[in-house]
N, C-alpha and C positions, 0 to 999 in steps of 0.2 A: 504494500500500500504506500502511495504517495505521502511525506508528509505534507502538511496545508501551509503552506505558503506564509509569512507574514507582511505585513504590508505598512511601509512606514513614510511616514511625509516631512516638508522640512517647510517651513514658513515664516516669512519675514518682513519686513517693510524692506524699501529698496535699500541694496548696499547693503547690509543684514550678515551676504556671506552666507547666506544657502546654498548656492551653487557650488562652491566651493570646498563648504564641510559635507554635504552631503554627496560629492565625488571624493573624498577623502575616507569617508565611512566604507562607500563600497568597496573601495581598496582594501583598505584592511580586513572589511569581509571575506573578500575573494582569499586574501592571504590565510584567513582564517578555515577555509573549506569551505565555506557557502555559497550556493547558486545566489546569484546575484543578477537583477535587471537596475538598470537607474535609468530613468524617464522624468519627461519634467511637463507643467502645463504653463499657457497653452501650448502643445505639441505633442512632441513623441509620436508621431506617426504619418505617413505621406499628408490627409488631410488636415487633422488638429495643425500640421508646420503650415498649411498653407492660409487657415484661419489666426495662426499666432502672427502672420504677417501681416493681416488688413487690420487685425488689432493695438498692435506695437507700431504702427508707421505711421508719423509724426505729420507727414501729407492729407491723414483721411479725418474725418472729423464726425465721430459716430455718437449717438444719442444714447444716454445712460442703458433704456432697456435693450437696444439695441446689443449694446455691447454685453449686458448682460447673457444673451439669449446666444450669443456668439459664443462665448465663454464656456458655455454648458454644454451645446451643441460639440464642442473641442473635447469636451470632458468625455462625454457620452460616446464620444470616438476610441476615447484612448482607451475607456471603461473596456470596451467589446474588445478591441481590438488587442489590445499590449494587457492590461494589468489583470482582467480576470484569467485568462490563460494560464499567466505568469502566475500566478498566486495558484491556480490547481496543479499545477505542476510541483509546486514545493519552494518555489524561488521569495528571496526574499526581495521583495521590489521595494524599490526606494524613487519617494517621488519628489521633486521642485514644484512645490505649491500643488496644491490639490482642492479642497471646496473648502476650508475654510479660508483661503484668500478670499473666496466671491462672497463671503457675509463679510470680511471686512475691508473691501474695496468698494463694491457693488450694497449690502445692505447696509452697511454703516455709513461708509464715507461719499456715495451716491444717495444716499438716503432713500434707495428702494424697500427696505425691510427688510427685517430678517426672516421676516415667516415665507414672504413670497422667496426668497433666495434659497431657504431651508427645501419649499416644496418641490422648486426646481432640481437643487442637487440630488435629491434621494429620486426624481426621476434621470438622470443622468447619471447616477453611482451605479443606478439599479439595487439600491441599499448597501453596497459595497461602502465599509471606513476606516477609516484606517488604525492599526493595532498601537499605534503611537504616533503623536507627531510631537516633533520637535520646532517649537517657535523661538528664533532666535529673537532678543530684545536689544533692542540699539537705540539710537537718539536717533530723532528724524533728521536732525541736522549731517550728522556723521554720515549718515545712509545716505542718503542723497547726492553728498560729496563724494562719495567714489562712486553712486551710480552713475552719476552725470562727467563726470573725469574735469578734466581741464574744460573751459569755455571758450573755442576758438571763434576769430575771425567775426566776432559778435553776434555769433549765434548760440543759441540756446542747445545744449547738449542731452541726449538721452532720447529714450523716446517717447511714444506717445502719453504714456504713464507716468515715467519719470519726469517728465515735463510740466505735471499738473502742482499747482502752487502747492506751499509748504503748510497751508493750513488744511491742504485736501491728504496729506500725508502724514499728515496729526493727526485727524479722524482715521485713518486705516491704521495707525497705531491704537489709538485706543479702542476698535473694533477688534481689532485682535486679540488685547487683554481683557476685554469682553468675552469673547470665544474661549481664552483661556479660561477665564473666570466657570465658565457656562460648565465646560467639559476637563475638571481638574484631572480626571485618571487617565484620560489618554493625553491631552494637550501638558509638556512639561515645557516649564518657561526656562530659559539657557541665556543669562547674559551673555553677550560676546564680549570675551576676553579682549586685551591691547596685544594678542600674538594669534596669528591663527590656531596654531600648536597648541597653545592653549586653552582655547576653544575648543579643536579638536577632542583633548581631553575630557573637557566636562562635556561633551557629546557622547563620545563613547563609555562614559562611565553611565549616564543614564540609558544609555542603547542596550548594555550588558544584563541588565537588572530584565530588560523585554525579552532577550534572545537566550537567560539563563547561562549565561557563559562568562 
């Protein structure tokens, strides 16, 4: 018999450094014997990457529900497509943002709801949640400064997301500790350390506690 999969997320405000720890984890997974998948949203898959495109690009100028229904629609892909497979097979899938970014970008900091955002993801999960996630906590100031990098040539850097004023990325921080607040046994808060390394550490000390190792 297959063992069942677990399935784990990483979420952050921008700059945060989920991308980062959570390709660092699977490393060490891998080194550790574990099937391992790492996927991220929106994306991970020929579709979801082509919706993560009109999403993130700084050219297009889309309406809250809009974006919202995008977002799900990406989910709903990846769901079918990469992580439930991945999870009956025994792998441990490790994902970049998953559905509780959309209650705290889209229900909090869009001010759609959280109930309508809640109803939509459990039809895009398929009830599928994840066995852990990990929200990294940072200053929105900080984040944002390595999301956006340098500001050349007087343009505005980053994209279409990272782009949206600092008070719209105060409300997705507080959405998120909101989310944490909501769901303490799975959602564990991780400040980011002043070294990645270190970070990495208190990541995988609370990873070890889910995977018993």
């Amino acid at each position: 018999m297959v063992k069942k999969g677990i399935f784990i997320t990483f979420e952050g405000i921008e700059g945060c450094g989920k991308s980062t720890q959570s390709k660092l984890l699977c490393k060490r997974l891998r080194e550790l014997g574990f099937s391992v998948l790492h996927t991220r949203e929106p994306g991970g898959n020929e579709v979801s990457e082509k919706i993560r495109t009109l999403l993130l690009s700084p050219a297009n100028t889309i309406t809250p529900i809009a974006e919202l229904l995008l977002y799900e629609a990406s989910r709903a892909q990846l769901v079918k497509e990469v992580i439930e497979p991945a999870i009956k097979k025994g792998f441990v899938v490790v994902c970049d943002r998953f559905s509780d970014a959309t209650l705290a970008y889209q229900g909090y900091a869009r001010g759609l709801g959280v109930e309508l955002v809640k109803t939509l993801n459990k039809i895009a999960t398929q009830g599928i949640t994840p066995n852990l996630t990990i929200y990294l906590h940072t200053s929105v100031e900080k984040g944002l400064s390595r999301a956006r990098g340098l500001e050349k040539s007087g343009h505005k850097a980053g994209d279409r997301i990272e782009r949206e004023s600092l008070a719209f990325h105060k409300k997705v921080r507080n959405g998120y500790l909101a989310v944490a607040k909501t769901y303490p046994g799975r959602v564990k808060v991780i400040n980011v350390a002043n070294t990645i390394e270190k970070t990495q550490k208190l990541v995988f000390e609370t990873i070890k506690k889910c995977l018993k190792i």
